[in-house]
C-alpha positions as CSV (number, residue, x, y, z in Angstrom):
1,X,0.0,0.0,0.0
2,X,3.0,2.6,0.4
3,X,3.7,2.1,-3.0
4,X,0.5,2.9,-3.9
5,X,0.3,5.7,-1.8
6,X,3.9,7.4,-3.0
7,X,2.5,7.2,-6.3
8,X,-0.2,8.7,-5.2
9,X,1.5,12.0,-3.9
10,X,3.5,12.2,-7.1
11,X,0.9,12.4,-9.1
12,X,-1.0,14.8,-6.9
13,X,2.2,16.5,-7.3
14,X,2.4,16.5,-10.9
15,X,-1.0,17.3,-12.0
16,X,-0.4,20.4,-8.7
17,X,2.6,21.6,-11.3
18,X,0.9,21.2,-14.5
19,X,-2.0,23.1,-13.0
20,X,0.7,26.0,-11.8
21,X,2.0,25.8,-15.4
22,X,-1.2,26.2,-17.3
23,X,-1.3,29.8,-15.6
24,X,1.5,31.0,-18.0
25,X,-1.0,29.7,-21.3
26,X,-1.7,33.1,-21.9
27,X,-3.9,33.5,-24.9
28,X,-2.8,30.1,-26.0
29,X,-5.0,27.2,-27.5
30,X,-6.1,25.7,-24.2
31,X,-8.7,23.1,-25.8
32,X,-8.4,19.5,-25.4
33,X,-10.3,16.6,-26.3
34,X,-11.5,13.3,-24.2
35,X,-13.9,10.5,-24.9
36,X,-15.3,9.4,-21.5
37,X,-13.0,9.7,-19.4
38,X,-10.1,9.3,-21.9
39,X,-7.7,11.9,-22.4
40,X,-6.5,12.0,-26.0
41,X,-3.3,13.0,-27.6
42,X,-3.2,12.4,-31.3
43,X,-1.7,13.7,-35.2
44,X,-3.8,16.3,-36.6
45,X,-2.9,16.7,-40.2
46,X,-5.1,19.7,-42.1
47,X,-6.5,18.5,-45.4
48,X,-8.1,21.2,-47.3
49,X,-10.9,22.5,-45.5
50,X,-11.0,19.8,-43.3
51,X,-8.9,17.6,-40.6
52,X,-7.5,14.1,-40.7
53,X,-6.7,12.6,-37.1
54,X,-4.4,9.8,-36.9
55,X,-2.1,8.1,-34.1
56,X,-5.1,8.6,-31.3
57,X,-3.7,7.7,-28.4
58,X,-4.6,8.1,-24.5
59,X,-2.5,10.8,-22.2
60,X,-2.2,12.9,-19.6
61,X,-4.7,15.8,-19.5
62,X,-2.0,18.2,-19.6
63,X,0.1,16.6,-22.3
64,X,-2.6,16.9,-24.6
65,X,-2.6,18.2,-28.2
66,X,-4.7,21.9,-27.8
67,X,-6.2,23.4,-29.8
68,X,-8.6,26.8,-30.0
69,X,-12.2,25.7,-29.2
70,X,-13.3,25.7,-32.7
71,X,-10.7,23.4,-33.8
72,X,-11.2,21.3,-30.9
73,X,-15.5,21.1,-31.7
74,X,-14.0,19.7,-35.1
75,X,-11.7,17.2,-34.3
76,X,-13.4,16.1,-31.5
77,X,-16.2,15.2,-33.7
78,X,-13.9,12.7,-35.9
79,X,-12.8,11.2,-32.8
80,X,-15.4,7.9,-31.8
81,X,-14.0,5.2,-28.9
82,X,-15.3,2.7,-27.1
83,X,-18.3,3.3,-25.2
84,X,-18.3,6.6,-26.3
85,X,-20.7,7.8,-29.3
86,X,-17.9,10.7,-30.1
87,X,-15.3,13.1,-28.4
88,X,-15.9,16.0,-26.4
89,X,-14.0,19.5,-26.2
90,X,-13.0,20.4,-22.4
91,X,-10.9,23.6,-21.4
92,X,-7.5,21.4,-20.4
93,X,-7.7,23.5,-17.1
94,X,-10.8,21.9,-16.2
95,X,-9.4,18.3,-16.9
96,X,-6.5,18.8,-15.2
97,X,-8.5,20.0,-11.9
98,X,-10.8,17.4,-12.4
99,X,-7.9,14.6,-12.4
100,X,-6.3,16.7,-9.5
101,X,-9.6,16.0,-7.8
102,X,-9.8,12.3,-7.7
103,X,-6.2,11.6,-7.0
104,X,-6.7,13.9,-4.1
105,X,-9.6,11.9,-2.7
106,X,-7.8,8.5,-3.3
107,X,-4.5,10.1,-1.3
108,X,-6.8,11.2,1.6
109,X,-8.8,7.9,1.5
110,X,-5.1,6.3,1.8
111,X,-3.5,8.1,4.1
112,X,-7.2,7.2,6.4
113,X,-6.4,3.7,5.9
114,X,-2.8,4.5,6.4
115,X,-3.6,5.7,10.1
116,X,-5.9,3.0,10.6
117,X,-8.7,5.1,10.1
118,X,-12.1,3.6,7.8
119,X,-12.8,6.7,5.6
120,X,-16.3,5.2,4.6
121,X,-17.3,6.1,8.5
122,X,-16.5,9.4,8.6
């Protein structure tokens, strides 16, 4: 379980950073696209008046391809997966909070059982 729970801390650690990081975006593309709750990464390659995605693969939040939110409405609507009918555009702020989120529950859940504690009581 202390494995578990060091890996834990460094991710709540990472994703802390990458949220510090994002405030330096600026007026950057800040767009991302998931399906579910799949973060996707993938080759965007413009063709024309249109896009061709290749290479989707599933990442971090915050290593995500970005793009401005119109882009992102586009692509996201080539992108299908399993169990889910077709992407969806999220602000990668927003995604990175949200994964922030959950590994912060699971480190305080942890740390509970850590001390002997059952977090379901409380």
């Amino acid at each position: 379980m202390k494995n578990v729970q060091e890996d834990t801390q460094m991710a709540v650690a990472e994703y802390t950073q990458a949220l510090a990081e994002l405030d330096t975006l600026g007026d950057a593309p800040c767009y991302i696209v998931r399906c579910g709750n799949t973060y996707l990464t993938f080759d965007v390659a413009p063709n024309q008046a249109a896009y061709e995605v290749f290479n989707v693969r599933a990442c971090k939040p915050h290593q995500a391809l970005r793009f401005t939110w119109r882009d992102a409405k586009t692509v996201s609507a080539l992108v299908r997966g399993n169990g889910c009918s077709r992407g969806e555009v999220v602000h990668v702020r927003t995604a990175v909070e949200e994964v922030l989120d959950a590994y912060q529950a699971v480190l305080t859940t942890l740390e509970a059982f850590a001390r002997g504690d059952d977090p379901t009581l409380s």
